[in-house]
ZAMARGU-4260 file (C-alpha; in steps of 0.2 Angstrom, whole numbers, plus 5000, padded with zeros to 4 digits):
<rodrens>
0) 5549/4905/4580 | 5543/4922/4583 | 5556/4934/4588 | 5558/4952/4595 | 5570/4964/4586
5) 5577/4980/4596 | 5573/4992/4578 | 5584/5003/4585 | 5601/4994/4581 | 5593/4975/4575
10) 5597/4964/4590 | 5586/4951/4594 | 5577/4956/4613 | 5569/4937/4615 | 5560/4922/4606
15) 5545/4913/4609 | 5538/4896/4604 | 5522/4894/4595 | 5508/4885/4603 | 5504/4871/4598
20) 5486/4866/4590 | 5482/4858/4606 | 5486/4871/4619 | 5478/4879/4609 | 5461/4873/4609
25) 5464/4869/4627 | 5465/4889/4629 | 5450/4892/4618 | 5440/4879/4627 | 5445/4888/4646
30) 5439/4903/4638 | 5422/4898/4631 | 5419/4891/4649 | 5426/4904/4658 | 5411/4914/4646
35) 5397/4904/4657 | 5401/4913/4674 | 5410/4931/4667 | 5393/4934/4659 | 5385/4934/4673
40) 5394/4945/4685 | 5388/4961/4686 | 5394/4978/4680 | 5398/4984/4696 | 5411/4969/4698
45) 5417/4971/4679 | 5419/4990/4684 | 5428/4989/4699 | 5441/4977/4690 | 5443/4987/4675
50) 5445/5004/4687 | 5461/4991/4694 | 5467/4988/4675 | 5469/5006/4676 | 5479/5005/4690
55) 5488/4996/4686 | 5493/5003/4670 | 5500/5018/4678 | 5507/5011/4690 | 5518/4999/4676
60) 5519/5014/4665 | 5537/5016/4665 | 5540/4996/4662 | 5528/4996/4649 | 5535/5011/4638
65) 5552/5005/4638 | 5546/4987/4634 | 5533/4992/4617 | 5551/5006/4613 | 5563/4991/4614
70) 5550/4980/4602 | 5545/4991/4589 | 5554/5008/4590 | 5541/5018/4598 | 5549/5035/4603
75) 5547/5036/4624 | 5537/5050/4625 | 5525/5042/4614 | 5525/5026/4622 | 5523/5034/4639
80) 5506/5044/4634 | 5500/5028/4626 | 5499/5018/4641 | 5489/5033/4648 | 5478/5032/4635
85) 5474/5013/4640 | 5470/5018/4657 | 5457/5031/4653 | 5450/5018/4642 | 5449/5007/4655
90) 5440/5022/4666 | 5429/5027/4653 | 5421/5009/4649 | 5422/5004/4670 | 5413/5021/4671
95) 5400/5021/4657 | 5397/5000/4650 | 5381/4998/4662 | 5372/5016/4656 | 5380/5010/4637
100) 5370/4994/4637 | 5356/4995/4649 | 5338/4987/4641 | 5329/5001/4632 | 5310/5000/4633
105) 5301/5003/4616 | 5284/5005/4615 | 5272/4993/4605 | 5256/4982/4607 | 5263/4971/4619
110) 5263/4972/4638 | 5279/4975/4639 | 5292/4978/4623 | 5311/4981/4624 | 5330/4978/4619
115) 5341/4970/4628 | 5361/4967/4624 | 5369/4952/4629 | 5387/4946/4626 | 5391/4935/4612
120) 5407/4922/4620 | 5425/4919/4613 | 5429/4937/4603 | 5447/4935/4595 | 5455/4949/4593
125) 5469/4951/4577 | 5480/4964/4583 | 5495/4973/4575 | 5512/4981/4581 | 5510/5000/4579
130) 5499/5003/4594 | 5504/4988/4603 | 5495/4992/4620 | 5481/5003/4613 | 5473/4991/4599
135) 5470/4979/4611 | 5463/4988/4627 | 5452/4997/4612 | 5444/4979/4607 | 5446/4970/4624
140) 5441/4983/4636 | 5423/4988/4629 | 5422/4966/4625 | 5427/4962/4640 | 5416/4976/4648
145) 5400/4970/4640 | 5404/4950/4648 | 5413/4945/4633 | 5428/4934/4636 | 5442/4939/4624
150) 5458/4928/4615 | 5474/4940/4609 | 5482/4933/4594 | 5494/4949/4594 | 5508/4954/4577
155) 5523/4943/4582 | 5536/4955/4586 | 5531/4964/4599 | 5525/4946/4611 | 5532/4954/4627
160) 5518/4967/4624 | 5506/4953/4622 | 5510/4945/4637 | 5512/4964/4648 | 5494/4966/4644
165) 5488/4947/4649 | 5497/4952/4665 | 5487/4970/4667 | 5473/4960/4668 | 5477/4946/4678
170) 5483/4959/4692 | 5468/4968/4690 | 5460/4953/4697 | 5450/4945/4681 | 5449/4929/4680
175) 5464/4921/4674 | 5453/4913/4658 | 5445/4927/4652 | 5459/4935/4644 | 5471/4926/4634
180) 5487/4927/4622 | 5490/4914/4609 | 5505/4911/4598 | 5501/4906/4582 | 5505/4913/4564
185) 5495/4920/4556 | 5490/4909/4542 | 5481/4898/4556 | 5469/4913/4560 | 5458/4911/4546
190) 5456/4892/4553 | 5453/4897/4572 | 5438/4909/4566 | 5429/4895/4559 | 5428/4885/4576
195) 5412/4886/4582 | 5419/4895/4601 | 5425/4907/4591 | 5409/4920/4589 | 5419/4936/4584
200) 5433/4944/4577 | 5441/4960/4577 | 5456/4965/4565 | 5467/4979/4565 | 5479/4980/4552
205) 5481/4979/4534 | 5468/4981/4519 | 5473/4961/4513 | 5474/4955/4531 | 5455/4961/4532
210) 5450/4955/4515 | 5458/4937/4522 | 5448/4939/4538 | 5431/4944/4532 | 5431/4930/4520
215) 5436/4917/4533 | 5422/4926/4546 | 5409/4928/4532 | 5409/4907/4527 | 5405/4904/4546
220) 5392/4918/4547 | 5403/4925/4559 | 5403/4944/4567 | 5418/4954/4562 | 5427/4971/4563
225) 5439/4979/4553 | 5450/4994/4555 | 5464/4993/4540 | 5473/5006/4532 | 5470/5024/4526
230) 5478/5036/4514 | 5473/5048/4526 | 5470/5066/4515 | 5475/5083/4523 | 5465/5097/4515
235) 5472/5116/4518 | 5463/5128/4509 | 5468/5147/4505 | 5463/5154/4520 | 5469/5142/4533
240) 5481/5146/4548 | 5498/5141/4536 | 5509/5140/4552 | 5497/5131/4562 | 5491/5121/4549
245) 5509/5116/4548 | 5514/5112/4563 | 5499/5100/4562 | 5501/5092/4547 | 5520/5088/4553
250) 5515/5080/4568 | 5502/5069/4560 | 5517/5063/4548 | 5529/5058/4562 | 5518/5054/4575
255) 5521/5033/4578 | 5534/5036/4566 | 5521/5038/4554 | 5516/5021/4556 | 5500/5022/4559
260) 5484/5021/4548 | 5477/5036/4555 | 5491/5045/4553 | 5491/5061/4540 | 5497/5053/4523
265) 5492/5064/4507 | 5493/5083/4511 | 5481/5092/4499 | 5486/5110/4498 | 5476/5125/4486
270) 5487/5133/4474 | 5488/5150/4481 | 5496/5145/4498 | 5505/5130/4492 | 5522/5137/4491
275) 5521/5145/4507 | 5512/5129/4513 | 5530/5118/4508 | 5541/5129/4512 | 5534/5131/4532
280) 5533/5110/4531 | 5548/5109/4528 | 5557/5122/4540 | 5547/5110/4553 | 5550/5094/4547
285) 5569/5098/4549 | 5569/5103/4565 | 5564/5086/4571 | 5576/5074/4580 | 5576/5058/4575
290) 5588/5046/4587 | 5588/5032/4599 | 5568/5030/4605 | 5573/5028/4624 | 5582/5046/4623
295) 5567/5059/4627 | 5571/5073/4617 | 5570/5061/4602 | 5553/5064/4590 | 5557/5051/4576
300) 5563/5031/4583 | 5567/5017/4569 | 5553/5009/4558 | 5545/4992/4569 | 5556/4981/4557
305) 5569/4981/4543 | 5555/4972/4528 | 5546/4986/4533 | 5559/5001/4531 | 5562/4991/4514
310) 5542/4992/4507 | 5541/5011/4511 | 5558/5015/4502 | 5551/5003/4486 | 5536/5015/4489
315) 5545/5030/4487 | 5557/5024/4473 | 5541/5020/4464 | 5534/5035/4466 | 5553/5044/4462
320) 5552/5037/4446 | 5533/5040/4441 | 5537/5058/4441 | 5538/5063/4458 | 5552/5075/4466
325) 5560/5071/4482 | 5564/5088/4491 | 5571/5080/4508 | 5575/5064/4514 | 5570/5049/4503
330) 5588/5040/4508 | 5590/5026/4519 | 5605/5030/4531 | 5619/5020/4533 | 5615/5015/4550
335) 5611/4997/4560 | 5592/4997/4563 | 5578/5001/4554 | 5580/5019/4552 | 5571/5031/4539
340) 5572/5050/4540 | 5559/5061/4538 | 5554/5063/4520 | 5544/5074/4507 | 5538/5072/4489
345) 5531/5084/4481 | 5524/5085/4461 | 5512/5068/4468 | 5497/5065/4457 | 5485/5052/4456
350) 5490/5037/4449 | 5506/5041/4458 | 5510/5026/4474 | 5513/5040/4482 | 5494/5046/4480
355) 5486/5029/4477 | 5494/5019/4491 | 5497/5019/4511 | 5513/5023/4514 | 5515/5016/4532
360) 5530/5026/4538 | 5538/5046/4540 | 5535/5052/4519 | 5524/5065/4514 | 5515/5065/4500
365) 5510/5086/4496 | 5499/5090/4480 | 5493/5106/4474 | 5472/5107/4472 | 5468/5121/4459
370) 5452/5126/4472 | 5442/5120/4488 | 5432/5106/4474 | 5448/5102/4467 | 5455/5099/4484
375) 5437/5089/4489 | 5439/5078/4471 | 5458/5075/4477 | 5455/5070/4495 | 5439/5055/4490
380) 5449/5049/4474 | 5456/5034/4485 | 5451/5016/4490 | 5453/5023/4508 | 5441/5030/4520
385) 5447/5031/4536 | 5452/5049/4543 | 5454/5067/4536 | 5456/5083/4541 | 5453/5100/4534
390) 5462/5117/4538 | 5451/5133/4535 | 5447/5147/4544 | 5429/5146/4541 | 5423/5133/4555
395) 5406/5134/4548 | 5412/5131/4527 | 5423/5116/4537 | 5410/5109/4545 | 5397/5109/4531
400) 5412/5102/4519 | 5416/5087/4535 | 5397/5084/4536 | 5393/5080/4516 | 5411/5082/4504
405) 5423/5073/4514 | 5422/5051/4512 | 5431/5045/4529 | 5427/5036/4545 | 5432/5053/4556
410) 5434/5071/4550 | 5443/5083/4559 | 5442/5102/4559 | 5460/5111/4561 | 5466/5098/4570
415) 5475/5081/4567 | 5465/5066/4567 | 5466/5054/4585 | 5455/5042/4591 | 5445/5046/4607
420) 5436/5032/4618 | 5420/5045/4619 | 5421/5046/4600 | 5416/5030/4588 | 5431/5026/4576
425) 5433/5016/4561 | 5432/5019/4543 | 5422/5016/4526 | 5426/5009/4509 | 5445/4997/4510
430) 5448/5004/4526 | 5434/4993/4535 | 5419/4992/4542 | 5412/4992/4561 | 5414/5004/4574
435) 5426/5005/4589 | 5426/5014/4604 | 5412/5026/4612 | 5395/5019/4614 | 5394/5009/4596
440) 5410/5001/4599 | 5404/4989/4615 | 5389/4985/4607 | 5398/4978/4591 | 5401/4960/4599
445) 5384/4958/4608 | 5367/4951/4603 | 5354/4966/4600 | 5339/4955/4606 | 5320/4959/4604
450) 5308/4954/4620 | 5291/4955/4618 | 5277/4951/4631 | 5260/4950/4628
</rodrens>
């Protein structure tokens, strides 16, 4: 029986039953029909309902914060702006699907030659807890937009969120069919890709989870995309702004209570600003406030769950005890919940867990990089390829270094890494493959079609 935990102090917010195999199916079948006459309404009717989503996003805004803070720590704050994001989603797509997937004419011996994209049907989306609005609006609302009709199988704890964002849509006024939640575990998943209504599948979480999903999407022949994890590398080189390099290195650590996969996870420092580097990291990092998520002043809640809180601490212990040195935090407080203060090791190396793995919660990982190609050679020597940044005062140098050096999905110049709905996002090697948001992202789940007309 799935169950939502209040992180904050451990109590139990509400239980749900798992569908059963049949109202399952039952669902899946509604939606593959509901597919017939959603692809055929016109973007101008798809618009105006997504321009309502938004609506009624903000309008719920307050509701919505307090509930995705109650299920899986979130801080308010954080909660609050991420609910905004998920209406200027909504606006972006309602504004910008039609020019995104209009036919494009291409000139050949025919008559007439061109491209057209049309939906695919059923798209399940995997989603997990850490953005518990946002991942879904960022693979429904471009789905959805494009005449898609979409099934939410959503990370068990946070199910009041699930069931929040089926409402956002049935108040917008889309048919009732056309987006659904489903409660099953998810060692069923792999089996509901494999029925034929199924025709896609987008997974945000973990490394394994997407290995799992791509094999079960592969057997069937089956479309899918995959944003997993990242062991996200933050490069500041010698002539970098220390203090505002700092201050953004900080809050790409704590942000989500560092539970995110975009989040800043191996800071790559050179040699000659390293000591200043630390010692500026860590006058921030103290300063934040970590307390009860609900109170706004507050910049770091609890981790989502308790097994959670345990994985990162058997991270850093690991780590502890390969050679690195703990130089704040790295303590679990005796405290109900499933609290972890900030944390920072320092002396990482590859080889390290520290270095090699994700480390899904508020622990740095800081190294020293004899030179800029030391630093380069430190931030690709991982399995993970999703975001980086780079710190220099040289746009030009960081451009060129973002452009061919740097092995990630999104590099970002002097500034943390965030996904934009203008901007594709997704990553390379064991962080996934596929594209969300921007114009790449909606034409993921469609059918590129040739015409031809001699």
């Amino acid at each position: 029986m799935p169950l939502s935990i209040n992180p904050a102090t451990n109590e139990t917010i509400a239980s749900y039953e798992e569908y059963t195999p049949e109202r399952i199916r039952s669902i899946l079948d509604s939606a593959d029909a509901a597919f017939l006459s959603w692809r055929k309404t016109s973007f101008l009717e798809r618009s105006e309902k997504m321009f309502k989503a938004a609506q009624v996003l903000r309008n719920r805004k307050f509701e919505f914060a307090h509930l995705m803070t109650t299920e899986m720590g979130k801080p308010i704050t954080q909660a609050e702006a991420e609910v905004e994001k998920c209406a200027w989603l909504c606006e972006y797509y309602a504004e910008n699907a039609e020019r995104f997937l209009a036919d494009e004419t291409i000139m050949t011996d025919a008559s007439r030659s061109f491209v057209t994209l049309q939906p695919l049907g059923v798209v399940l989306g995997v989603m997990p807890w850490n953005f518990p609005f946002w991942q879904v609006f960022r693979f429904a609302t471009p789905a959805l937009m494009a005449g898609n009709t979409c099934i939410l199988k959503h990370a068990s704890n946070v199910t009041g969120c699930a069931f929040a964002i089926e409402s956002v849509f049935r108040e917008a006024g889309f048919p009732i069919e056309v987006f659904r939640t489903i409660i099953t575990p998810g060692s069923q998943v792999a089996d509901l890709i494999k029925l034929p209504i199924i025709k896609g599948v987008s997974l945000t979480g973990s490394t394994p989870a997407g290995i799992s999903i791509a094999s079960a999407a592969g057997s069937v022949l089956k479309k899918s995309v995959l944003e997993l994890g990242g062991s996200d590398p933050y490069i500041v080189l010698k002539d970098a702004d220390l203090k505002a390099s700092a201050e953004a290195c900080v809050t790409a650590r704590l942000i989500n209570g560092g539970q995110s996969c975009i989040a800043a996870k191996r800071f790559i420092i050179e040699q000659p600003v390293y000591r200043d580097f630390v010692t500026l990291f860590l006058e921030i990092m103290r300063s934040k406030i970590m307390g009860d998520p609900l109170d706004r002043e507050t910049d770091l809640g609890p981790q989502a769950r308790m097994d959670l809180r345990e994985e990162l601490h058997l991270q850093v212990e690991k780590s502890i005890e390969q050679g690195a040195s703990s130089i704040m935090g790295c303590v679990i407080p005796e405290m109900p919940g499933a609290w972890y203060p900030p944390s920072v090791l320092i002396n990482v190396e590859p080889g390290m867990v520290a270095f090699d793995e994700e480390m899904f919660g508020p622990v740095a990982a800081i190294i020293s990089a004899k030179d800029e190609n030391d630093a380069m050679m430190l931030a690709n020597l991982s399995d993970f390829g999703l975001g980086a940044a780079l710190f220099t005062a040289d746009i030009e140098k960081g451009e060129y270094l973002a452009k061919h050096s740097l092995q990630a999905g999104s590099c970002f110049i002097n500034s943390f890494v965030k996904s934009d709905p203008r901007l594709p996002f997704g990553g390379i090697k064991q962080s996934g493959y596929g594209r969300e948001l921007s114009h790449y992202g909606i034409k993921e789940f469609t059918n590129i079609k040739t015409v031809y007309c001699k």
